[in-house]
Structures are given as structure tokens and as C-alpha cells.
C-alpha distance (Angstrom), angle and dihedral (degrees) to the residues before:
residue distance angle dihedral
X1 . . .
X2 3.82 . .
X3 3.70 93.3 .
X4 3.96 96.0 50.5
X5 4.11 78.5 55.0
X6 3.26 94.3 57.1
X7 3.66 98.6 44.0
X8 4.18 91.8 54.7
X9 3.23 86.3 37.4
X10 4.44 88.0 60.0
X11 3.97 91.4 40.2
X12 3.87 89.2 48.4
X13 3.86 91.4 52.6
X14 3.79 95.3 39.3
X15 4.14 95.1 50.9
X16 4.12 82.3 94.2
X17 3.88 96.5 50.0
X18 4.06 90.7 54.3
X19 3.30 103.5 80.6
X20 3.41 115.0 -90.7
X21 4.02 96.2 116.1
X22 3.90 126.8 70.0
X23 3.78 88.4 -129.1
X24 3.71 143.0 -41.3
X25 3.54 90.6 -91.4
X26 3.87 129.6 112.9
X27 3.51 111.1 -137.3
X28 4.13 127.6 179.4
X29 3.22 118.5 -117.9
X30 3.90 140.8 169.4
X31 3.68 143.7 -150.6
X32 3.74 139.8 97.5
X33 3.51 125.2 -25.1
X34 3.93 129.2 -158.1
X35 3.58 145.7 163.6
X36 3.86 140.5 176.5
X37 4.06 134.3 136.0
X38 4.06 105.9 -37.1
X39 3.95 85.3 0.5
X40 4.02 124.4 111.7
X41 3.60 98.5 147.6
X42 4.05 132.7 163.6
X43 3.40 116.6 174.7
X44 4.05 109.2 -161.8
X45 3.66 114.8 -129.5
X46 4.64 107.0 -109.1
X47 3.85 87.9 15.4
X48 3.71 124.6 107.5
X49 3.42 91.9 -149.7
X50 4.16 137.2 94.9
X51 3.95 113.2 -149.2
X52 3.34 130.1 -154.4
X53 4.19 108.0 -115.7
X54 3.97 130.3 -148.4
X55 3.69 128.0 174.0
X56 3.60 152.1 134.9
X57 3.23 122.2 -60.7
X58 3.55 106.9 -94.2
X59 3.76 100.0 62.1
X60 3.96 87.0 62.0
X61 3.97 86.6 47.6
X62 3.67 87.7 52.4
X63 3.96 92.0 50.2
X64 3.93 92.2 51.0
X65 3.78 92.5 44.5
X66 4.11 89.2 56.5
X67 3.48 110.8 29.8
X68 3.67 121.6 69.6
X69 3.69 106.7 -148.5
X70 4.06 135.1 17.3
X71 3.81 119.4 -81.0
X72 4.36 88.0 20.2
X73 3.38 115.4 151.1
X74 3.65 117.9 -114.4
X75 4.00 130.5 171.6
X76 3.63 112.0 -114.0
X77 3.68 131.8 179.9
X78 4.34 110.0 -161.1
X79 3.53 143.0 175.4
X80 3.42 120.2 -131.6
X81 3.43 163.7 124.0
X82 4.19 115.4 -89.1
X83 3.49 121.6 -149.1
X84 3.92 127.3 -135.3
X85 3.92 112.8 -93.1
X86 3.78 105.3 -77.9
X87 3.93 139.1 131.0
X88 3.70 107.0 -79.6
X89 3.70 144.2 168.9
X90 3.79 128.4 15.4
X91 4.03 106.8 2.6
X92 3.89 87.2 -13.9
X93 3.46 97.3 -78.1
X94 3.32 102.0 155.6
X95 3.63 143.8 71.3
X96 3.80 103.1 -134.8
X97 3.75 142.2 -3.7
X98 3.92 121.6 -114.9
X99 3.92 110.3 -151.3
X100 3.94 99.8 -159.9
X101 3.30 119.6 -155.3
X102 3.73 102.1 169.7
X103 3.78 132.7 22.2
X104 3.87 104.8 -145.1
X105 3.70 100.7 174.8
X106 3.78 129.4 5.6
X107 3.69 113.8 174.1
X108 4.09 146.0 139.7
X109 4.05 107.3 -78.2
X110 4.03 117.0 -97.6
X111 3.15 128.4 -163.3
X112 3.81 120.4 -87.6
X113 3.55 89.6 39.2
X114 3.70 125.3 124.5
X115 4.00 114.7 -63.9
């Protein structure tokens, strides 16, 4: 039994290494962030393209402290990791998956800012 552990345990922590990212590196990036129920969406300012977003905790505290209602709008600029284009997210909806590891700005939309 310890040696089946130890085997899900190595797929588990080698999912990341097989291919499904761009690269290891973190890379800023900004656009349009919005979330509501079966919603995590960020949608990359210049890119046709809506990616499916995951993160720690805080960046989904920071959404909910600025926006006023579920699925708002709000202008976001992340670091992250970007997967390769894919289906991801609820039903596979989107193109990508953004794995956030910092939040640098959160904040209401403005004009001049990405459409």
C-alpha cells in the first residue's frame, strides 16, 4: 500500500512537468478579471482569448473586496504561469489556464484600460 502512495504521489507531482504549461516562468500579464458561480475568468489584455484562472486565496479576496457584484469586470494585472491552449475550466470553456501566484493590482476598470 505504501508503494501505490508513492507512485500517485510521483504522477501527482509530475502533472506540471508534462507539458501542459508554456514554461516554468512567471510572467505579468493584464486584462480583465471576473468571477461568479462556475466563472473564474481572466481575459488578457490584446488576446482573443478568455483563460481559465486559479490562485491563492487572496487574489479572489481582492476581487470580492473591489467589485460590486459577481461576474463584474475588474482590471487586474497577475503573475503567473499560462498554460498551453487547451479546454479548461467549467465545461472547458476556456482556452488556457492562468496559475496565479501573485495578485499585483486588483481594482474597478478605468477608462483607457485594456478592452
Amino acid at each position: 500500500m505504501k508503494t501505490l502512495g508513492i507512485i500517485v504521489l510521483t504522477v501527482i507531482l509530475s502533472i506540471p512537468g508534462c507539458g501542459i504549461f508554456d514554461s516554468d516562468d512567471k510572467e505579468e500579464i493584464e486584462g480583465r478579471l471576473s468571477f461568479g458561480f462556475e466563472v473564474s475568468a481572466f481575459k488578457p489584455c490584446g488576446v482573443e482569448e478568455i483563460w481559465w484562472v486559479s490562485g491563492p486565496e487572496s487574489l479572489f479576496r481582492q476581487y470580492n473586496e473591489t467589485a460590486d457584484t459577481e461576474y463584474e469586470e475588474v482590471y487586474a494585472r497577475l503573475k503567473g504561469v499560462k498554460s498551453k491552449k487547451g479546454e479548461y475550466g467549467h465545461m472547458g470553456a476556456y482556452q488556457r489556464e492562468f496559475t496565479v501566484s501573485e495578485a499585483l493590482v486588483v481594482r474597478k476598470l478605468i477608462s483607457g484600460d485594456c478592452r
